[in-house]
OpenMM code with the backbone's topology and positions (N, CA, C; nanometers):
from openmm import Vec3, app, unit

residues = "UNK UNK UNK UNK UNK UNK UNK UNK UNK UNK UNK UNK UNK UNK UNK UNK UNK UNK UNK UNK UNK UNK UNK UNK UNK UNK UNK UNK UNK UNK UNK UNK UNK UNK UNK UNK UNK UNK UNK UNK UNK UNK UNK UNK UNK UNK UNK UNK UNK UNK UNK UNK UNK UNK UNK UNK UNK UNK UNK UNK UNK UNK UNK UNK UNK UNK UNK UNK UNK UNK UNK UNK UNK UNK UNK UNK UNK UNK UNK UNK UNK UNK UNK UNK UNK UNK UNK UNK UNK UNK UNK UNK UNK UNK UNK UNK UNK UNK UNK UNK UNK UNK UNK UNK UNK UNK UNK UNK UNK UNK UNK UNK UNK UNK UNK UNK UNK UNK UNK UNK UNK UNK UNK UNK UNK UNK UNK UNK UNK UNK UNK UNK UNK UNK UNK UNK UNK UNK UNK UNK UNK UNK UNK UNK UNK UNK UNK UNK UNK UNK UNK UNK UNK UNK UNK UNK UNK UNK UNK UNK UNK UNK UNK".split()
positions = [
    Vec3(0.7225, 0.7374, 1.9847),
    Vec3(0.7449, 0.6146, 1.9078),
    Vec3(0.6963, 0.4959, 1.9907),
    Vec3(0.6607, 0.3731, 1.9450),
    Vec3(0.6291, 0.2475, 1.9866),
    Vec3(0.7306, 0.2479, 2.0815),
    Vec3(0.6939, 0.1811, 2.1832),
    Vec3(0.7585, 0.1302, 2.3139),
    Vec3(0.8567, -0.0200, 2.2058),
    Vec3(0.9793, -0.0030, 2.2723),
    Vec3(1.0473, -0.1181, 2.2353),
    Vec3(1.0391, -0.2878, 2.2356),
    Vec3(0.8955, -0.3059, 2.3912),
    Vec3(0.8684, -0.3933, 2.3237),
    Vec3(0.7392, -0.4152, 2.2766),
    Vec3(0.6934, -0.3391, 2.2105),
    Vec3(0.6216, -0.3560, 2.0841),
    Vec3(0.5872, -0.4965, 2.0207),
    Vec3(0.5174, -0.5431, 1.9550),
    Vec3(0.4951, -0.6905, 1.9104),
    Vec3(0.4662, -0.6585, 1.7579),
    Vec3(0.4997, -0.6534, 1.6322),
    Vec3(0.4967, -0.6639, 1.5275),
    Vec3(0.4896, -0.7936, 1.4433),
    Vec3(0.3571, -0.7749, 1.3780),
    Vec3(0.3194, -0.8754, 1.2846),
    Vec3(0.3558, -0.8303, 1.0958),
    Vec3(0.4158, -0.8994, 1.0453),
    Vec3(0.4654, -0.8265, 0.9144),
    Vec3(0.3952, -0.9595, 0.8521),
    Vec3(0.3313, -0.8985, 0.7542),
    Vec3(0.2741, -0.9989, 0.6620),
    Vec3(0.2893, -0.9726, 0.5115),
    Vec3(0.3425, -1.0982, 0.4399),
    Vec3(0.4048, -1.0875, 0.3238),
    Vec3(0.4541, -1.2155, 0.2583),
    Vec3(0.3957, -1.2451, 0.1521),
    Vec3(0.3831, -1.3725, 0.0846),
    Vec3(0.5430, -1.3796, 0.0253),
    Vec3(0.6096, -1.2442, 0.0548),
    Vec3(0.7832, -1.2892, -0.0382),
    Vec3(0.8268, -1.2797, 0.0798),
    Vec3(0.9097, -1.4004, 0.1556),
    Vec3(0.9986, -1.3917, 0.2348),
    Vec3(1.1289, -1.2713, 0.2477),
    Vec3(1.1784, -1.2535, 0.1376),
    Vec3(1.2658, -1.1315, 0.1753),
    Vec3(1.2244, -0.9945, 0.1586),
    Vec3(1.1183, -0.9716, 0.1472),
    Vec3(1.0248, -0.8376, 0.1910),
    Vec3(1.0073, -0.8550, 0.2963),
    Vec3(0.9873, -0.9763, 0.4089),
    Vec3(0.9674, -0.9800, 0.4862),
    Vec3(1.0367, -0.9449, 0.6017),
    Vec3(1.1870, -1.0249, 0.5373),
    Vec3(1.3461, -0.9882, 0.5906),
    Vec3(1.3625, -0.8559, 0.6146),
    Vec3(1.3287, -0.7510, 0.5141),
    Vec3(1.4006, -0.6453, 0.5284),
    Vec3(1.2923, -0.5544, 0.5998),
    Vec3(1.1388, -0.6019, 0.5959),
    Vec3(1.1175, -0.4966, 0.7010),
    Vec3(1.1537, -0.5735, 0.8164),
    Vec3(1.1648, -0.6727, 0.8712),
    Vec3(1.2129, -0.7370, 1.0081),
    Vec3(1.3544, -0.6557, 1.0433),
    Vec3(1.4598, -0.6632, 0.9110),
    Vec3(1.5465, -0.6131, 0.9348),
    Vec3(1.5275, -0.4127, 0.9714),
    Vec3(1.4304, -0.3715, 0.9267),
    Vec3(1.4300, -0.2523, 0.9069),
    Vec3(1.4122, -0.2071, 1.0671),
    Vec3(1.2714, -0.2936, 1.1355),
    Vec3(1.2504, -0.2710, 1.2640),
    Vec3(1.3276, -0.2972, 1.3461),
    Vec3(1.4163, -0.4011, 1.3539),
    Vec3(1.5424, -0.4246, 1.4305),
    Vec3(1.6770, -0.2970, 1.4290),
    Vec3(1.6637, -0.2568, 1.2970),
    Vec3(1.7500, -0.1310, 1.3167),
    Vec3(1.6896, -0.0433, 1.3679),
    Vec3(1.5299, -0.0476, 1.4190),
    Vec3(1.4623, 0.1029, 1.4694),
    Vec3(1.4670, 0.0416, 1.6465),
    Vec3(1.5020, -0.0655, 1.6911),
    Vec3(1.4908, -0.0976, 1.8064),
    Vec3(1.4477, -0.2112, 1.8411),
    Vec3(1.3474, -0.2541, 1.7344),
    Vec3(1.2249, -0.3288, 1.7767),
    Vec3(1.2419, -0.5181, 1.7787),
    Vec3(1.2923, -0.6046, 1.8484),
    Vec3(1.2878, -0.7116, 1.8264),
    Vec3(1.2198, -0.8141, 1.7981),
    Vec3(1.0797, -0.7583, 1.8498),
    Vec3(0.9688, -0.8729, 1.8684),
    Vec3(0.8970, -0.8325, 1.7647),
    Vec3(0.9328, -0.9357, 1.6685),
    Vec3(0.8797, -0.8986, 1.4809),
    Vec3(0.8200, -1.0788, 1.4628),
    Vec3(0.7490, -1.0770, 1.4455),
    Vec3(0.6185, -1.2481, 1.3950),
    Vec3(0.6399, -1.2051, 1.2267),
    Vec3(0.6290, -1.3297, 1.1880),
    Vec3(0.6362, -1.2792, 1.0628),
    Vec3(0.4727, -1.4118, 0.9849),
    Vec3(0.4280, -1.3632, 0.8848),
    Vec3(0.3020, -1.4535, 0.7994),
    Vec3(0.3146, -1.4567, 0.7080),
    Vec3(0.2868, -1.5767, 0.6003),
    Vec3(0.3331, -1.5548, 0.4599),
    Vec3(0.2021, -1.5117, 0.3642),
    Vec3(0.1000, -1.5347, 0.4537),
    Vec3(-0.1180, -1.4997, 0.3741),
    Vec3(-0.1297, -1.4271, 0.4575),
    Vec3(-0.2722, -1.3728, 0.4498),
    Vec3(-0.3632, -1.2983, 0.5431),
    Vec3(-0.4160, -1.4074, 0.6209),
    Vec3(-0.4283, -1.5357, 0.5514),
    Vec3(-0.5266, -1.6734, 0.6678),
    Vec3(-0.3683, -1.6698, 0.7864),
    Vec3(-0.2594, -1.7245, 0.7434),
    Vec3(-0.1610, -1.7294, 0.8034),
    Vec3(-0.1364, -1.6067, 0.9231),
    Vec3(-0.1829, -1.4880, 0.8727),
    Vec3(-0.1819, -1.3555, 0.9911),
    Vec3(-0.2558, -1.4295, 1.0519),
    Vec3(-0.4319, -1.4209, 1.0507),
    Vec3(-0.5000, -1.4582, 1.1524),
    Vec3(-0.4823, -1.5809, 1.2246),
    Vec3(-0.4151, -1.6375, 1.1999),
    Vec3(-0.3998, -1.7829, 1.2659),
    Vec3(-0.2730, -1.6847, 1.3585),
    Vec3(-0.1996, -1.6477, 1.3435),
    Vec3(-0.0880, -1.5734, 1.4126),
    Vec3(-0.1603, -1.4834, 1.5295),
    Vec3(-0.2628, -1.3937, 1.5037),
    Vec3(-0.3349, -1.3300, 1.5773),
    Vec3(-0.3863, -1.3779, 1.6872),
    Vec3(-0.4701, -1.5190, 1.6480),
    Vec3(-0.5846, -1.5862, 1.7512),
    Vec3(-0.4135, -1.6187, 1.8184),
    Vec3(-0.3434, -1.6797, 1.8187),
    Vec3(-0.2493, -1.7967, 1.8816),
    Vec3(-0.1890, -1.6690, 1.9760),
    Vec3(-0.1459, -1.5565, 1.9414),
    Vec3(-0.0761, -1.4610, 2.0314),
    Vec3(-0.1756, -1.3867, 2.1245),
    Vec3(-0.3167, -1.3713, 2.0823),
    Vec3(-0.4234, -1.3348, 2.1702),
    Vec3(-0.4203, -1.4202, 2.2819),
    Vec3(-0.4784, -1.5693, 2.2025),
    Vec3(-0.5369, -1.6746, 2.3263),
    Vec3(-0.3739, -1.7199, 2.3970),
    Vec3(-0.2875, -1.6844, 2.4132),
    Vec3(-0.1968, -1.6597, 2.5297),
    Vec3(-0.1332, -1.5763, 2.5855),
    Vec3(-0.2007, -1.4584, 2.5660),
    Vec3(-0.2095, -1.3052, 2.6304),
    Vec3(-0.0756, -1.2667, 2.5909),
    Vec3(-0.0313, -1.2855, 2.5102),
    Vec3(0.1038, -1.1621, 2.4171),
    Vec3(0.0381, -1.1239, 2.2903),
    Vec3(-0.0512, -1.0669, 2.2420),
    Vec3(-0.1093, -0.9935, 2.1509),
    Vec3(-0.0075, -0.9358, 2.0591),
    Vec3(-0.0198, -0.9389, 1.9408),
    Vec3(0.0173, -0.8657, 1.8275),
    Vec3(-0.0101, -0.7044, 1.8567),
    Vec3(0.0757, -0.6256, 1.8712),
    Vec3(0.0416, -0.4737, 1.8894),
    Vec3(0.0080, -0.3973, 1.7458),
    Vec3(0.1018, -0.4374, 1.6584),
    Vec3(0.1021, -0.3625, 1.5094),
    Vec3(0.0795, -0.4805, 1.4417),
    Vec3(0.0503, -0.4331, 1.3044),
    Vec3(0.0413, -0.5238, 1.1945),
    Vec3(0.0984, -0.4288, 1.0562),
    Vec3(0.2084, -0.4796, 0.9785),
    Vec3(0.2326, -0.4358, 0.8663),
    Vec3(0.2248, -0.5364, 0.7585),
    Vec3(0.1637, -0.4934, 0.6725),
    Vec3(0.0645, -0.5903, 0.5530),
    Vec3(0.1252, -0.5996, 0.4194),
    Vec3(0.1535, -0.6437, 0.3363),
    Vec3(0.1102, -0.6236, 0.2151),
    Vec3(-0.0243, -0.6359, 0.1597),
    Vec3(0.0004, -0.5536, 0.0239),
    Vec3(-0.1640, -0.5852, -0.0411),
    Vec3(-0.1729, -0.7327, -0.1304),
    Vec3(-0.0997, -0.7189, -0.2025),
    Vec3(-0.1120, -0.8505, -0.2895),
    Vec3(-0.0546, -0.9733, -0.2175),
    Vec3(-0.1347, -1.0535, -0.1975),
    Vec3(-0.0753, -1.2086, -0.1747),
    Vec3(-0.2086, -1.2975, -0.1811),
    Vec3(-0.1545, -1.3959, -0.2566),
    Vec3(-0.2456, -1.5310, -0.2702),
    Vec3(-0.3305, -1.5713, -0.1730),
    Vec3(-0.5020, -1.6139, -0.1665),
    Vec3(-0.5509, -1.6664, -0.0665),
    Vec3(-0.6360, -1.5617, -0.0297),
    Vec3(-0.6017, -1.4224, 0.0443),
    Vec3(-0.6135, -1.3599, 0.1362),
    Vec3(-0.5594, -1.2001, 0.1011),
    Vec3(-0.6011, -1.1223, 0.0005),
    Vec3(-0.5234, -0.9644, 0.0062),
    Vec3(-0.5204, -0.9347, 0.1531),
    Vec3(-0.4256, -0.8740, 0.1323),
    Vec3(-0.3746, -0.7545, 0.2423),
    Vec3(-0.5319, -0.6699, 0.2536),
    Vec3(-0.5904, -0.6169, 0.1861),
    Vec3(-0.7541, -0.5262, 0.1903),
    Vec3(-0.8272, -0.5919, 0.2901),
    Vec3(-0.8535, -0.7317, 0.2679),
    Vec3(-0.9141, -0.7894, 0.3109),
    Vec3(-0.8828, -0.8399, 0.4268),
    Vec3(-0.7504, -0.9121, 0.4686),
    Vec3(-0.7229, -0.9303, 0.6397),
    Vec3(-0.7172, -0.7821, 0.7198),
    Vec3(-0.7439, -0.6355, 0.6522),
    Vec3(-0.7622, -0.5369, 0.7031),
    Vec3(-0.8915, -0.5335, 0.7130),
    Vec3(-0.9535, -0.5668, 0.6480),
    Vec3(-1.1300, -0.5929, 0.6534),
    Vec3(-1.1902, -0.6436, 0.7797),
    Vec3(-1.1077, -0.8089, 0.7948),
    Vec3(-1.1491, -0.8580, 0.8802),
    Vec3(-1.0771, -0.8340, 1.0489),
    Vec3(-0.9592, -0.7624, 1.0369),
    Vec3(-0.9397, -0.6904, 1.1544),
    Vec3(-0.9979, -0.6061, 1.2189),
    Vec3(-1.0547, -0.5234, 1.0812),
    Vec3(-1.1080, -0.3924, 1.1369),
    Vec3(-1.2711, -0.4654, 1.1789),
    Vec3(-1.2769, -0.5420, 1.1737),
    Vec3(-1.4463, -0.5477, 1.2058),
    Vec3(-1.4271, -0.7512, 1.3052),
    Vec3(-1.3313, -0.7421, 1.4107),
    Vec3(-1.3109, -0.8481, 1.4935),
    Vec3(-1.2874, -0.8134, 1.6151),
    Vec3(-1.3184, -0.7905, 1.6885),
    Vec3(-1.3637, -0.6787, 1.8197),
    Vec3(-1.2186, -0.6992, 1.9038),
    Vec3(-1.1409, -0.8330, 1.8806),
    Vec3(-1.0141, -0.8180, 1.9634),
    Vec3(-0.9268, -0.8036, 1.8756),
    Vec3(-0.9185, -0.6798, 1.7623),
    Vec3(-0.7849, -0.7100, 1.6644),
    Vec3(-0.8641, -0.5554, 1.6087),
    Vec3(-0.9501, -0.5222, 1.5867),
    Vec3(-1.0380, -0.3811, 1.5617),
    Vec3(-0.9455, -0.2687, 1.6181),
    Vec3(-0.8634, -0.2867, 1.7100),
    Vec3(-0.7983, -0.1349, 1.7850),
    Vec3(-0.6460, -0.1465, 1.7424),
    Vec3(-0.5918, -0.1895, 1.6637),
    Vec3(-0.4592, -0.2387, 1.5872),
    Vec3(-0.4059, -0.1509, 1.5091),
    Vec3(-0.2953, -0.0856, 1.5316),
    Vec3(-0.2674, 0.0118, 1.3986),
    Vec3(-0.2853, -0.1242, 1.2997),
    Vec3(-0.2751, -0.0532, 1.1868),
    Vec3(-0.3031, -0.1862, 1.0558),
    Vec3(-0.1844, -0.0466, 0.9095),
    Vec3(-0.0799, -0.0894, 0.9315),
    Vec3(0.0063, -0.0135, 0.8116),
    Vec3(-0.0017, -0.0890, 0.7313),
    Vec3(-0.0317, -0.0879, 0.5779),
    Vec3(-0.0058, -0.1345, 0.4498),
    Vec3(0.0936, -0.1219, 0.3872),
    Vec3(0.1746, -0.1946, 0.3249),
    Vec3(0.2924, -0.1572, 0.2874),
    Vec3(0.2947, -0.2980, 0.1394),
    Vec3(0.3040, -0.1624, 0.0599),
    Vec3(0.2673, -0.2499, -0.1127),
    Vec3(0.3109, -0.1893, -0.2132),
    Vec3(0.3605, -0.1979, -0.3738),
    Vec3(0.3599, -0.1671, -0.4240),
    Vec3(0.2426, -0.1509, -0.4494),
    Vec3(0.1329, -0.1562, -0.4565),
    Vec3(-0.0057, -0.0847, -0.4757),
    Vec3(-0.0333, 0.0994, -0.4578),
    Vec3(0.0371, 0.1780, -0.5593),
    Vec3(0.0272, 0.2819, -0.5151),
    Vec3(-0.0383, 0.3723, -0.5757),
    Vec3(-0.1020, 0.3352, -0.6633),
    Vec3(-0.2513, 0.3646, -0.7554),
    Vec3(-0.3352, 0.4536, -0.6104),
    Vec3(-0.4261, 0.5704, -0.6912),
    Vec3(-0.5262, 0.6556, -0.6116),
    Vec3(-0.6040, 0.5869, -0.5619),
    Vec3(-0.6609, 0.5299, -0.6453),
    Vec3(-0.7607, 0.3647, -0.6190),
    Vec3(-0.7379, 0.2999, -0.5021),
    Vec3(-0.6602, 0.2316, -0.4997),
    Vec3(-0.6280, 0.1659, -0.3797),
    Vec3(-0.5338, 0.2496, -0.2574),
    Vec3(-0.4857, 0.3216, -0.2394),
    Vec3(-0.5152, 0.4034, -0.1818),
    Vec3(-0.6213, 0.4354, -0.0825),
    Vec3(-0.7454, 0.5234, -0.1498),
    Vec3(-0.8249, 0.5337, -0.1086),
    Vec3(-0.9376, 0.4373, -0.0614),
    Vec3(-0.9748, 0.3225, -0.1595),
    Vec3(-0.9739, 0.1607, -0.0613),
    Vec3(-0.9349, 0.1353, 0.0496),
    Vec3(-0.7986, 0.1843, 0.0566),
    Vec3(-0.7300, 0.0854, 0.2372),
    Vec3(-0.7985, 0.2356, 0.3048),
    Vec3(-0.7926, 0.3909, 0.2463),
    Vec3(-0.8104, 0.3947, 0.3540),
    Vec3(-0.9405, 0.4370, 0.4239),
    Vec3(-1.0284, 0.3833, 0.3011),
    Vec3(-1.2048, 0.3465, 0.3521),
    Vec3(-1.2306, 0.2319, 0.4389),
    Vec3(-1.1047, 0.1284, 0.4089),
    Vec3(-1.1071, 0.0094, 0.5041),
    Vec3(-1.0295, 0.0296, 0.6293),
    Vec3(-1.0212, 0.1421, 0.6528),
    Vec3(-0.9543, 0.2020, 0.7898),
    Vec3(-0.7704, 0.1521, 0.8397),
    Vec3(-0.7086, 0.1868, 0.6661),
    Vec3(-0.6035, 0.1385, 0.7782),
    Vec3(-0.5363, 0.2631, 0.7994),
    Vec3(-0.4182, 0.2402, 0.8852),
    Vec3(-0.3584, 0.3428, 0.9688),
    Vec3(-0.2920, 0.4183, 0.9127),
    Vec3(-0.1901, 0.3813, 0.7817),
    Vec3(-0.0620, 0.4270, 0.7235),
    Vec3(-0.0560, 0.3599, 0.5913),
    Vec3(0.0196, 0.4020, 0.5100),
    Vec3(0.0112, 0.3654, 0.3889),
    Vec3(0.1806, 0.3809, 0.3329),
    Vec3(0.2553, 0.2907, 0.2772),
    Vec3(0.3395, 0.2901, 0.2214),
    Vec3(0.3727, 0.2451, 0.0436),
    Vec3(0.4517, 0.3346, -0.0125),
    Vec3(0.4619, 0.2792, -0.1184),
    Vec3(0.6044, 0.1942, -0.1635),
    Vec3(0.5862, 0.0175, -0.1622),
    Vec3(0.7528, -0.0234, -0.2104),
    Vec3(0.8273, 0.0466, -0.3655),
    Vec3(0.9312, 0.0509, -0.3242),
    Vec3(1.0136, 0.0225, -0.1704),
    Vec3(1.0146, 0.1462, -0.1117),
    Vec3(1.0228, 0.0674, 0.0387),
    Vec3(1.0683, 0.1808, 0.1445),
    Vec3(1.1696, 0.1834, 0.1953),
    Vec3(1.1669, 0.2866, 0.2302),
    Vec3(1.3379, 0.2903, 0.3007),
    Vec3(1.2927, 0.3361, 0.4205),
    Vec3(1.4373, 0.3128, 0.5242),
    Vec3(1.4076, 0.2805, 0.6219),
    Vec3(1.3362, 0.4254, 0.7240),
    Vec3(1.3491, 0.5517, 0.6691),
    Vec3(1.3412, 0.6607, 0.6911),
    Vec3(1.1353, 0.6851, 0.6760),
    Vec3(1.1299, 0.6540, 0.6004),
    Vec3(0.9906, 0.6726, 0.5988),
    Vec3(0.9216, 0.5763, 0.6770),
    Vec3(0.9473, 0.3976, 0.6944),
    Vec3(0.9010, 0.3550, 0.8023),
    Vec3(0.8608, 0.3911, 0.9775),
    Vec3(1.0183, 0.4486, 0.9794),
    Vec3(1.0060, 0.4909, 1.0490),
    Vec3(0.9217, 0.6119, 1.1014),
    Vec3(0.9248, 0.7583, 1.0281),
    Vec3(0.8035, 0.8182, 1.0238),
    Vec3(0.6740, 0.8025, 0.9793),
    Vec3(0.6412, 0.6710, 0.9424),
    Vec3(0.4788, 0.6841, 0.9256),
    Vec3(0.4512, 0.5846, 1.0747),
    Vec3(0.5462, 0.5014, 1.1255),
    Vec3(0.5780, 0.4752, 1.3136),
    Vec3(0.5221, 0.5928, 1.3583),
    Vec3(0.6193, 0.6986, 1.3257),
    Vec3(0.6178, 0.8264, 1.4401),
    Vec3(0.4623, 0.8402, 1.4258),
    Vec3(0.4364, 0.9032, 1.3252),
    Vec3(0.3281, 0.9520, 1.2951),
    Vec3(0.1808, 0.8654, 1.3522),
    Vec3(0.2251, 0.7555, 1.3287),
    Vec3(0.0766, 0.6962, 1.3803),
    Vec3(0.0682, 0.6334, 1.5317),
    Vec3(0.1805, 0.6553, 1.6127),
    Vec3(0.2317, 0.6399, 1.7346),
    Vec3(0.1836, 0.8292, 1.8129),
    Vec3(0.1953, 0.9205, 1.7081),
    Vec3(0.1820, 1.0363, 1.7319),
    Vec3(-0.0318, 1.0573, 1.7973),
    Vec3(-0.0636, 0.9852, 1.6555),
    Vec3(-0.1788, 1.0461, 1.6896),
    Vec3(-0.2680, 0.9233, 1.7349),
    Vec3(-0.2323, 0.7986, 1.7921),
    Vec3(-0.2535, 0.7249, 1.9276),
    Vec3(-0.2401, 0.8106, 2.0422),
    Vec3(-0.1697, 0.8491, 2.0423),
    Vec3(-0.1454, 0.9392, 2.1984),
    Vec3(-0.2196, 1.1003, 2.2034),
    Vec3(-0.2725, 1.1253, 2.0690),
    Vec3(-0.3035, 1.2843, 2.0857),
    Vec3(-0.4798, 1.1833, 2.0575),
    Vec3(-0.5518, 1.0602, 2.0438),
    Vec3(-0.6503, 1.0590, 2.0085),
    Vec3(-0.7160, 0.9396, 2.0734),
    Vec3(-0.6348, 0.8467, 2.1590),
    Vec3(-0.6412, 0.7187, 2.2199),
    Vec3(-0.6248, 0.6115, 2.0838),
    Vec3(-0.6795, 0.6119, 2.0271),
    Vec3(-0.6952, 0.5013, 1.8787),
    Vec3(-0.5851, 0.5181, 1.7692),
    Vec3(-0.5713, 0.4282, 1.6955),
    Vec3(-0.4638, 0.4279, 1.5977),
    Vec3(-0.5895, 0.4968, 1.5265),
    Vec3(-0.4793, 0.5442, 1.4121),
    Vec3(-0.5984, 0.6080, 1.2936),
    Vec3(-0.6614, 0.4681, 1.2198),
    Vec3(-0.7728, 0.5337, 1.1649),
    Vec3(-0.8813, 0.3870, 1.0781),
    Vec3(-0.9283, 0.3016, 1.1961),
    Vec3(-0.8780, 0.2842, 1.3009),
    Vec3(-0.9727, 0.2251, 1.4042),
    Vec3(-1.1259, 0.3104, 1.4150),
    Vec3(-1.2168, 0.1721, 1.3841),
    Vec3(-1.3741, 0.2848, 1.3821),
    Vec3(-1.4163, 0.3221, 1.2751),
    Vec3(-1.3551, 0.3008, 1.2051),
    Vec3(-1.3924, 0.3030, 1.0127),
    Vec3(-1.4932, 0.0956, 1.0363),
    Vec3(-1.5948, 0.1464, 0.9475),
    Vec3(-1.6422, 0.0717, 0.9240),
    Vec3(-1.6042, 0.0136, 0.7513),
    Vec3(-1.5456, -0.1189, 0.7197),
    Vec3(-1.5119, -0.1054, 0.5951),
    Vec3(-1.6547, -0.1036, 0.4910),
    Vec3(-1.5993, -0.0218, 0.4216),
    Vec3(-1.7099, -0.0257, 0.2845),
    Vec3(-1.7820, -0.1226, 0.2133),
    Vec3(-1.8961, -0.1540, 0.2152),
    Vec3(-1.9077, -0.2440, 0.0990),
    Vec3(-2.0459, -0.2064, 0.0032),
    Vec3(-2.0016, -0.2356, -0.0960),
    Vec3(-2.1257, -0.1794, -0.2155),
    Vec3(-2.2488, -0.1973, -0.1862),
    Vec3(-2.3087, -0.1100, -0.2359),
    Vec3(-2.4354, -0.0795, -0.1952),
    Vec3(-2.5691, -0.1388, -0.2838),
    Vec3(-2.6580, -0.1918, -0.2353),
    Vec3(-2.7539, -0.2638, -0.3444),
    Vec3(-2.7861, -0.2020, -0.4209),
    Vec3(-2.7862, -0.2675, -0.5592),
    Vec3(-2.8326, -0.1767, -0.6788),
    Vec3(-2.9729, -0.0853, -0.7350),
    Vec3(-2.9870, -0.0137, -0.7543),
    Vec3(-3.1406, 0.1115, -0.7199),
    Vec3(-3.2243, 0.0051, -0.7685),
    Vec3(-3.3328, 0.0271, -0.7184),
    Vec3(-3.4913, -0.0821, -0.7548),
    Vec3(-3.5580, 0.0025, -0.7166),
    Vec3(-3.6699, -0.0410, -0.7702),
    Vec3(-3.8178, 0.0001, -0.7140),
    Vec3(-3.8519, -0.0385, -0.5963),
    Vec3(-3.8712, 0.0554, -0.4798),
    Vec3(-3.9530, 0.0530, -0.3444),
    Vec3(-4.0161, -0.0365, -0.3423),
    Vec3(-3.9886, -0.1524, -0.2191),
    Vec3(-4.0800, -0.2811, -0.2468),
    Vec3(-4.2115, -0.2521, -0.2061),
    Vec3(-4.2731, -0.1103, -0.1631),
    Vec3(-4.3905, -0.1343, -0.1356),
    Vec3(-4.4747, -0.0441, -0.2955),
    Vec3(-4.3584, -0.0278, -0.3509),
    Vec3(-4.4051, 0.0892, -0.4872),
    Vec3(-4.4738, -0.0105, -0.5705),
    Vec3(-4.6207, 0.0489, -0.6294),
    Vec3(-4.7227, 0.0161, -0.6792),
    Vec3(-4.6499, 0.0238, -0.7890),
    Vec3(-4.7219, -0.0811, -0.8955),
    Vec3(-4.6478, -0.0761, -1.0365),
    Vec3(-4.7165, 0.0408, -1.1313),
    Vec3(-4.6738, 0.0843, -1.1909),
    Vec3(-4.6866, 0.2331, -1.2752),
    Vec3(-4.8421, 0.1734, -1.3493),
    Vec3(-4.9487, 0.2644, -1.3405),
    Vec3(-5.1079, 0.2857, -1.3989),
    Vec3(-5.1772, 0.1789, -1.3142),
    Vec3(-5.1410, 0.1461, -1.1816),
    Vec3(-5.2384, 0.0909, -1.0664),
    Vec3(-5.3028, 0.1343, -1.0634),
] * unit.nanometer
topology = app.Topology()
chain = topology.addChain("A")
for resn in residues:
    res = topology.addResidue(resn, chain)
    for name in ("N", "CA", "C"):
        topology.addAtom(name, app.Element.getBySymbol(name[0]), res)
């Protein structure tokens, strides 16, 4: 499991979602919980705990919030060279196959569906604390996120048809 002092970033546009995973990690040990109400609000949280050398260790997200999805401040973590090696857990009512498989093309670590209880937080912890140590990297670290692919055309050097 995460070392106790651990640094947790919980991000979540409803304050008492926010509460109760703060509260959830405090019942698992963990005190040092930051909390963001956007994804702009995470990264502003990020740079400020970097540039005075106490770094954010984890990040738990929601998907939906105004400004900034949860997809997307996983986007830009996963591809920011000092925030790229971060477990990144999602934690959303978003529990569609779809998205799903989205976060976890955008490399994040763990996936939760609200609500959680405190039992499964805790093991998708174990679990991605598990295979940091059996792999050096959180999982989805090294995923490059996806993005659509240009639409089929004709070869720009392709001669037009009866040249």
């Amino acid at each position: 499991m995460f070392p106790q002092t651990t640094l947790f970033l919980v991000v979540d546009d409803m304050e008492p979602l926010r509460r109760v995973v703060r509260a959830t990690l405090k019942n698992l040990g963990y005190i040092n919980v930051l909390e963001a109400s956007s994804g702009l609000q995470a990264l502003q949280v990020l740079e400020k705990t970097f540039m005075i050398g106490k770094p954010v260790n984890v990040i738990l997200s929601d998907w939906q919030m105004p400004g900034m999805t949860g997809i997307e401040l996983l986007e830009v973590v996963r591809t920011t060279e000092q925030y790229a090696h971060l477990p990144f857990l999602m934690i959303t009512a978003e529990g569609q196959r779809e998205q799903i498989i989205a976060a976890i093309q955008g490399g994040v670590s763990s996936y939760l569906v609200k609500p959680i209880s405190p039992a499964a937080l805790e093991d998708k912890l174990k679990a991605v604390w598990l295979k940091m140590q059996q792999t050096g990297v959180a999982p989805g670290v090294g995923v490059v996120p996806i993005t659509p692919a240009p639409a089929p055309g004709p070869a720009p050097d392709a001669a037009p048809a009866g040249a």
